[in-house]
N, C-alpha and C positions, 0 to 999 in steps of 0.2 A: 539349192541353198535358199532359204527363209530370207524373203525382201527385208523383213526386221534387220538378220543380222549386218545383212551387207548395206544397210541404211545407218548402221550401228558404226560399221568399218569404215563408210567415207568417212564420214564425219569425226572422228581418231586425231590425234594430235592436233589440233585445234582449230582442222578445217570449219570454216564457214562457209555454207554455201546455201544457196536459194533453193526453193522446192524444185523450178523448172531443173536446174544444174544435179539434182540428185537424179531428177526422174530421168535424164539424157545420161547419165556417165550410165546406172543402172539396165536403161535399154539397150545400150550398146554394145552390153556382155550377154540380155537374159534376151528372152521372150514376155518376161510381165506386163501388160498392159498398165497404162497410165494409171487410169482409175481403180488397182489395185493398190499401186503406189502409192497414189493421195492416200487411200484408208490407213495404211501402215503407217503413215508419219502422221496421219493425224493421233494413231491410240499411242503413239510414240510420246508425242506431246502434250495428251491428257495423262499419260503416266508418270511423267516428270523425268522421262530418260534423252528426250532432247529439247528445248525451247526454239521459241521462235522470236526473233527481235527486228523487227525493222526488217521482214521481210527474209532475213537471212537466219538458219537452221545453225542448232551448236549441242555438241554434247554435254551432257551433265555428266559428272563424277561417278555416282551411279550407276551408270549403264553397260560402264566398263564389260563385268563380270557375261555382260549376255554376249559380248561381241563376239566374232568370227577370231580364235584362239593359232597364232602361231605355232608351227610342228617344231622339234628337233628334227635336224635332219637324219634321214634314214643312208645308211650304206648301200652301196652295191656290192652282193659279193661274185666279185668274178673267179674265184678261187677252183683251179682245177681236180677233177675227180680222184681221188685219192681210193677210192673202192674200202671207206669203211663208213657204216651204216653207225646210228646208236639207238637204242631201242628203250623204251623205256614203260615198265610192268608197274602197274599199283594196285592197291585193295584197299582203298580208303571206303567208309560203311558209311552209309545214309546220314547216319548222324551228325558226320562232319562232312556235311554237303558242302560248305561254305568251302572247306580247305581244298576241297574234290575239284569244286569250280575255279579256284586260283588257280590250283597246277595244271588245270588244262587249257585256263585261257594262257598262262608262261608256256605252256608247247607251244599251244598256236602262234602266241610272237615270235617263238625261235625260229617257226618253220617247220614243225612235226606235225604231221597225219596221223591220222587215227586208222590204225589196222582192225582192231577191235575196238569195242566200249572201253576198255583198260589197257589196250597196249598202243602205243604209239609210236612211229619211226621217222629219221630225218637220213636221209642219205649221206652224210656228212659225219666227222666226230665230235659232237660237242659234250663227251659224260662227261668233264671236268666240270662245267659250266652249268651241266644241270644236278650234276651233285653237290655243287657250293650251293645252290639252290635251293636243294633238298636239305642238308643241313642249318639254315639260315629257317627254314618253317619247320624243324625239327620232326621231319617226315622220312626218317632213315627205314625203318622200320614198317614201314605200309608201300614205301616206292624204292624199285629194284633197276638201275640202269647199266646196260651192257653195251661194249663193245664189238660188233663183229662184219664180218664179209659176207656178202652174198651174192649168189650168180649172175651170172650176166644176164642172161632168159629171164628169172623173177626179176629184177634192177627194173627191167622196162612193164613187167605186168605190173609189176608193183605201186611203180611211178601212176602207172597211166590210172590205174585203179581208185589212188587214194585221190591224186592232185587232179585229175584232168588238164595236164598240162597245157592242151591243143586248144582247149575251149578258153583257158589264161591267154593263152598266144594270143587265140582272136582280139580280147577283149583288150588286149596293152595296142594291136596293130588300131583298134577302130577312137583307141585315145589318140593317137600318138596323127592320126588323120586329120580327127574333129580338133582336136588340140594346134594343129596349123592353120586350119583354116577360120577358125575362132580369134587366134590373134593376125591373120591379111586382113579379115575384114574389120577388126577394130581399128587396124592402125589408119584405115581410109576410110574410117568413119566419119561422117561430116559434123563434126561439134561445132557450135556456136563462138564456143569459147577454148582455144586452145590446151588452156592450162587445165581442161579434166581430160586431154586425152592419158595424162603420166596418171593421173588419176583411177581412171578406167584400166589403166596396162594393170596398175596395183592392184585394184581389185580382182578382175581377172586371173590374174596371177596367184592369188589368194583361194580361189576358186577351184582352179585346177589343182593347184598341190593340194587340197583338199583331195578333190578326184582321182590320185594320182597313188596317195596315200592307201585310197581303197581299196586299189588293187595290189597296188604294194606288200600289203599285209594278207593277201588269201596266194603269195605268192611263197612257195616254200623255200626260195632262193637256194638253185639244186646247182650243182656245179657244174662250170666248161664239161660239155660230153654229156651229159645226163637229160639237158636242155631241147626243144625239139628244134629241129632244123628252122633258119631263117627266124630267130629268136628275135623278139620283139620288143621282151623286157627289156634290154640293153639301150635301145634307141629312147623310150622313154622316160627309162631312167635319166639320160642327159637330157631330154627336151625337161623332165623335173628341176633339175642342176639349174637349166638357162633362166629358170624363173625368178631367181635371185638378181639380176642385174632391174627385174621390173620393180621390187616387193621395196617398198618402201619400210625401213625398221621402226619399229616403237620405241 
């Protein structure tokens, strides 16, 4: 994350706080060196998106729009394997690339892989959901979505082929590590001043569901059984959840 924005995000609801007290809450989440610091709040305050008064740092009205932006939250779906796939076939032509691009980044959020360039499949049934879809961009006609079963033997080639599930595994177990040991050593962090330790948890916290987000989303959310042994998403999905007692609201 850009020292800007999270220089943007202390300073939020109408913190006031000194240069030293940014560059201490911000060290004790990042790796940034000081002297990068100082450069960022300085082009901060020749831009007019924070001032400086008597020594103490304050957001301008403007700068809102750059800051580090709150998620909706995402679900977890735990929902067990039902053994029906939904597939979905299009033939949208070059020319309406733009509308091509929407509907595949809409799979992507659903959770659908790309079997082919044009065909797509989610292990799960959602054609209701992507027909309301398709009607709503009035794309009935160029996209074809089915319902159906498939074997047990392809279920697993399939899964492993499109998602790489194993290689997600790793990558939620080596969050869900750095993510514990990121907030021990904050909270025995030695600040000066108490009051940026809640400070620092907020930011932090901001940080990771950021982080958390990213994987979240290249995650097809496959159901109970389909998942690979000693699943990993699940654990971080709640360390996600516990970040809310930190996150201070706007």
């Amino acid at each position: 994350m850009r020292i800007e924005k999270m220089i943007l995000y202390i300073l939020r609801n109408n913190q006031s706080l000194n240069l030293a007290e940014v560059k201490e809450i911000i060290k004790s989440v990042s790796s940034y060196p000081e002297n990068e610091i100082e450069e960022v709040v300085k082009k901060l305050i020749s831009s007019n998106d924070i001032k400086e008064k008597e020594g103490n740092l304050t957001l301008m009205a403007k700068a809102r729009r750059k800051m580090i932006k709150p998620n909706n939250k995402v679900p977890y779906n735990g929902m067990k394997w039902g053994r029906r796939w939904t597939m979905v076939l299009f033939d949208i032509p070059e020319r309406n690339k733009k509308i091509r691009d929407i509907l595949r980044y809409k799979l992507q959020k659903m959770g659908f892989g790309m079997m082919q360039g044009s065909v797509w499949v989610k292990p799960t049934d959602v054609t209701n959901e992507v027909r309301k879809f398709i009607r709503v961009k009035n794309l009935q006609w160029q996209v074809k979505v089915l319902g159906f079963n498939m074997g047990a033997p392809d279920e697993k080639e399939t899964i492993h082929r499109i998602w790489k599930m194993e290689k997600l595994n790793d990558e939620y177990r080596r969050f869900v590590k750095k993510t514990i040991k990121k907030f021990r050593k904050l909270k025995t962090y030695p600040f000066h001043n108490p009051k940026l330790l809640s400070i620092a948890l907020d930011l932090l916290s901001r940080l990771t569901e950021k982080e958390y987000l990213n994987l979240y989303f290249k995650d097809p959310q496959l159901p109970v059984g389909l998942q690979p042994k000693e699943w990993s998403g699940k654990r971080a999905y709640n360390l996600y959840r516990q970040l809310d007692k930190y996150l201070v609201r706007q």
